[in-house]
C-alpha positions in Angstrom: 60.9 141.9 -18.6 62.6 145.5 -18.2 66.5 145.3 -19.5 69.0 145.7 -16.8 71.3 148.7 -17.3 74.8 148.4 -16.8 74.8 151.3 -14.7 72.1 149.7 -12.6 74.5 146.3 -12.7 77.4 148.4 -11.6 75.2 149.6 -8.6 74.3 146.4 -7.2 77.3 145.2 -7.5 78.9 147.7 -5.3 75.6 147.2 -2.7 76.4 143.3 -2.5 80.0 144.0 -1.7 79.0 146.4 0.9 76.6 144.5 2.2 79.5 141.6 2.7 82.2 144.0 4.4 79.5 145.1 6.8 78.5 141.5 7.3 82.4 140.7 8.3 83.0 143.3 10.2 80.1 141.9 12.6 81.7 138.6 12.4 85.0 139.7 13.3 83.5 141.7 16.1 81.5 139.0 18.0 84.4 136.5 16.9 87.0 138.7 19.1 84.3 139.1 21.7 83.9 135.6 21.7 87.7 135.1 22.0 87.6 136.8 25.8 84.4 134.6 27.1 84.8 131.8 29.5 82.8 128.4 29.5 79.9 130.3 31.3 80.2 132.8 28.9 81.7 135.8 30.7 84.1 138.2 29.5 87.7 138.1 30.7 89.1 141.9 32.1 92.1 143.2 33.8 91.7 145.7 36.4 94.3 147.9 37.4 93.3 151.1 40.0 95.3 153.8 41.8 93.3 154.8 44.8 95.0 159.0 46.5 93.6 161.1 49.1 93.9 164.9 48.4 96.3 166.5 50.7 93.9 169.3 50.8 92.3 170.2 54.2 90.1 173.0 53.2 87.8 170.7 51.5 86.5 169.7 55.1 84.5 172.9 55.3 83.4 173.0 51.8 80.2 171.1 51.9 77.8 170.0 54.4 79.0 165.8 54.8 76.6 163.6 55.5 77.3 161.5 59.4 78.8 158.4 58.0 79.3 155.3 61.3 80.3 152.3 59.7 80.5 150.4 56.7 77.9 148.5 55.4 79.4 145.4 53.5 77.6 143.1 51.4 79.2 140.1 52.6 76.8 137.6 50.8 78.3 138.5 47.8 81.7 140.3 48.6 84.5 138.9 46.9 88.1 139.2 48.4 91.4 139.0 46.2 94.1 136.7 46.6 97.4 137.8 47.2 99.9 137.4 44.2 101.0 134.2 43.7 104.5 133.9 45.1 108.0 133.0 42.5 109.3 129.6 42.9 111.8 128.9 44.9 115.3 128.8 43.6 117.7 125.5 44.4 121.2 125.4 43.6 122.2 122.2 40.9 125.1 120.1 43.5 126.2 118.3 39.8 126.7 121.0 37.4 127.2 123.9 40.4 124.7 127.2 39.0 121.2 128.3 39.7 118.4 125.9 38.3 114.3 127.2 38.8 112.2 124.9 40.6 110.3 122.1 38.7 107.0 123.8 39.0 108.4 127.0 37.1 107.2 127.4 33.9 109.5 129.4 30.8 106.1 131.7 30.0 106.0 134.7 31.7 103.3 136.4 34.1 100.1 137.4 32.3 100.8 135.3 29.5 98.4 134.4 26.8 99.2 130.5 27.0 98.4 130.3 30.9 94.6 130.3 32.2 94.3 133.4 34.5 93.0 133.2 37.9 90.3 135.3 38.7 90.3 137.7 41.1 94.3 136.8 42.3 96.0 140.6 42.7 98.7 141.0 40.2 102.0 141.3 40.7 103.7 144.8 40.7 105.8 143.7 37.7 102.4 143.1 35.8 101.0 146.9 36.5 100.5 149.2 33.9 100.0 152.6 35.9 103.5 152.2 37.0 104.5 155.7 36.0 101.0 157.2 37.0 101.8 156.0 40.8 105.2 157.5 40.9 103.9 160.8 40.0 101.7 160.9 42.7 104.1 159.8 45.2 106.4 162.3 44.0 103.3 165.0 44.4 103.1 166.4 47.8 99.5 167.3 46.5 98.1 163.5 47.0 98.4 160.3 49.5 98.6 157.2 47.6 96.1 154.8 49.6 96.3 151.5 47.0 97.4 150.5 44.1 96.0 146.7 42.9 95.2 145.0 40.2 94.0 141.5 38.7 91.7 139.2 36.3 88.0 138.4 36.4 85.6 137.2 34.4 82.2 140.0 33.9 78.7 139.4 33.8 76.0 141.5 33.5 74.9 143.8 36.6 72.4 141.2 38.1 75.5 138.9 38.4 78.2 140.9 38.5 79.9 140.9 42.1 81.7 143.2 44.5 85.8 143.1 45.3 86.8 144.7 48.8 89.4 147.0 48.6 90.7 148.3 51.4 94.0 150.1 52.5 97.7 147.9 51.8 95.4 144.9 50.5 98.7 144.0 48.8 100.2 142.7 52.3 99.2 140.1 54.6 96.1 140.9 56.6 97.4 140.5 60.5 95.3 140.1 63.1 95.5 139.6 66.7 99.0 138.8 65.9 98.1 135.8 63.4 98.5 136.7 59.5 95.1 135.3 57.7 95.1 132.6 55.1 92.8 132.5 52.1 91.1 130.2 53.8 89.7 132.8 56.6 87.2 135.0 55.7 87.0 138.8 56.7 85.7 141.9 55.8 89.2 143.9 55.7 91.4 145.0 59.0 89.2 146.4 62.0 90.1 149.8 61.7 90.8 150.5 58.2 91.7 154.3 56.4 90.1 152.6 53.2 87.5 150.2 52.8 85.0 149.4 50.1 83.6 147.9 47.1 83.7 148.5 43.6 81.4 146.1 41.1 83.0 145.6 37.4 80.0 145.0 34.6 79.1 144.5 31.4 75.9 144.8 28.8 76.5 147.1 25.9 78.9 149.1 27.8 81.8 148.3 30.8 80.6 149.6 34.2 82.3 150.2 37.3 80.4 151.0 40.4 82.5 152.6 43.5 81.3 152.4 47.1 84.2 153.4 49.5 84.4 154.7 52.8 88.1 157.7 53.3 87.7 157.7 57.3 90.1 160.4 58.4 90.5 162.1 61.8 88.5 165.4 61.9 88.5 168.1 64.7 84.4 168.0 65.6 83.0 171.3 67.8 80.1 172.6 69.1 78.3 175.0 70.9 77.2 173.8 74.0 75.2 176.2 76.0 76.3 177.3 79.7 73.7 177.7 82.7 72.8 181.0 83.6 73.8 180.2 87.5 77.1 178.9 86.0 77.7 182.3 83.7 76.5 184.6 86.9 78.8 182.2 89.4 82.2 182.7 86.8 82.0 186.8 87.0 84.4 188.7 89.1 81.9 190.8 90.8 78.4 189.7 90.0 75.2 190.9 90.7 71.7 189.9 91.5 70.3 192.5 89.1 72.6 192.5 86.2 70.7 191.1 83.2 72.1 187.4 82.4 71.5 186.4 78.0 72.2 183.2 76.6 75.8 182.0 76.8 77.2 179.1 75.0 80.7 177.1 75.3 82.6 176.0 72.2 84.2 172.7 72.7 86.4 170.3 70.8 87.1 167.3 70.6 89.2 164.6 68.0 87.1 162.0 65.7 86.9 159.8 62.9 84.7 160.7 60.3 84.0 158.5 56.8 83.5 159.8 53.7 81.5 158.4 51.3 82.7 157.9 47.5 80.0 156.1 45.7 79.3 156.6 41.6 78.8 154.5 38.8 80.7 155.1 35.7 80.9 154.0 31.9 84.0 152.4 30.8 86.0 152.3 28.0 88.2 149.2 28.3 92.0 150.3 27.2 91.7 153.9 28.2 92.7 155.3 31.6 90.4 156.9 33.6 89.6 158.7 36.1 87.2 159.4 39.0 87.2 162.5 41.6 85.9 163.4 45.0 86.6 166.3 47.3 88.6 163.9 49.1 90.0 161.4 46.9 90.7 160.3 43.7 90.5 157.2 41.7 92.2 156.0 38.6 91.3 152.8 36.2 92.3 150.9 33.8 90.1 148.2 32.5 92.1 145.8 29.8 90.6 143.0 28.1 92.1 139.3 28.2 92.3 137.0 25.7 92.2 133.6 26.7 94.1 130.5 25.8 92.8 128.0 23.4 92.3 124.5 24.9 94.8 123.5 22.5 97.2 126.2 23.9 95.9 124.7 27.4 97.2 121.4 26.7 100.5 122.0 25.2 101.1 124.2 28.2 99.6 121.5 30.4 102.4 119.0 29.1 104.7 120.6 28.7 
């Protein structure tokens, strides 16, 4: 047998120990992918988005848009946020005379590792992270903040991977016909909304958000519409049989809604911001994975 070198011990040594640092690393990877799965599997996300308008009529006439009606929902599969999940009432303590919280309070606060999140249940504003990227463009006379939501979800791959409507001031109760609507009713968004859409969060290798929303906004329509010869010879001050009559045409106006169609599919990168752009809008993410509670973690919490 051929003597083994020191030199050639040395090397293999330092191969095995790579070898078992690379080997970790993948363990610690699919172990903190593993940490943010639920019982089916799916991976646990926050969603935070900042939907503005452009303040910027010229782009009207910058392209040829496409005659968008109405909005084509997929309401098999829609999904449709809760609204946050009021505080407990407070009750004043007759015995000891100061402010006591309800008994179903609990001492963790919102977002908290120890509580199970609800999916799809909008967040409270105290629980948004874009906080200062919303006030600068309410400050800005540049832009017209249309929404600004966020929440939980589990995410599948794109096959099962389902849409949330979005539509304009979501984060108040929908009224209509004078009646505010439960979570029990089901809708598709007010009946003449400035806002409405989907947008579809994913997951393979990569995050994946897909945006299909509708901007409707009141546009000034014209056109040409031709006038009669007999009309164009009648209007004249002193008109003749013989003068030679051309084509005339009228140019009329009138006031309509129009939609505008924002619809892309992006790659993600969960804990960066980022953002999306349109003519006529804008959109800005943030996608924020969420580690979930141990069942142990579930209990104590549960007893407590």
């Amino acid at each position: 047998m051929p003597k083994t070198t020191s030199s050639q011990t040395n090397a293999q040594s330092i191969k095995n120990r790579w070898l078992a640092g690379l080997l970790m690393a993948i363990f610690c990877t699919m172990a903190t992918a593993a940490d943010n799965e639920d019982e089916d599997g799916g991976r646990w996300y926050e969603v935070e988005l900042i939907l503005f308008a452009h303040n910027n009529r010229q782009a009207l006439d910058a392209e040829q848009w496409p005659e968008i009606i109405g909005v084509d929902l997929p309401l098999e599969e829609l999904v449709e946020l809760q609204l946050p999940q009021e505080p407990p009432p407070e009750t004043t303590d007759d015995v000891i005379g100061e402010m006591v919280m309800d008994s179903s309070a609990t001492d963790a606060p919102a977002g908290d590792a120890r509580q199970t999140p609800v999916a799809f249940r909008m967040l409270d504003e105290s629980e948004w992270q874009l906080q200062k990227t919303a006030r600068r463009l309410r400050r800005s006379s540049r832009f017209e903040p249309l929404l600004h939501v966020a929440w939980r979800q589990p995410t599948y791959g794109r096959a099962q991977a389902r849409p949330v409507l979005l539509y304009d001031d979501m984060t108040k109760p929908l009224i209509i016909d004078g009646r505010p609507l439960s979570e029990a009713d089901t809708h598709a968004g007010p009946p003449n909304p400035k806002l409405i859409g989907t947008v579809k969060l994913s997951v393979a290798r990569y995050l994946h958000l897909a945006t299909d929303l509708i901007y409707r906004l009141p546009v000034t329509q014209q056109a040409a519409i031709p006038v009669p010869d007999f009309d164009l010879w009648y209007d004249r001050p002193y008109p003749t049989l013989y003068e030679p009559q051309g084509p005339a045409y009228r140019l009329e106006e009138w006031q309509a809604i129009r939609g505008f169609r924002m619809q892309e599919s992006r790659r993600m990168r969960s804990k960066v911001m980022h953002y999306l752009d349109h003519p006529l809008l804008g959109l800005v993410v943030l996608i924020t994975p969420v580690k979930l509670p141990q069942a142990e973690e579930v209990e104590d919490t549960a007893a407590q």
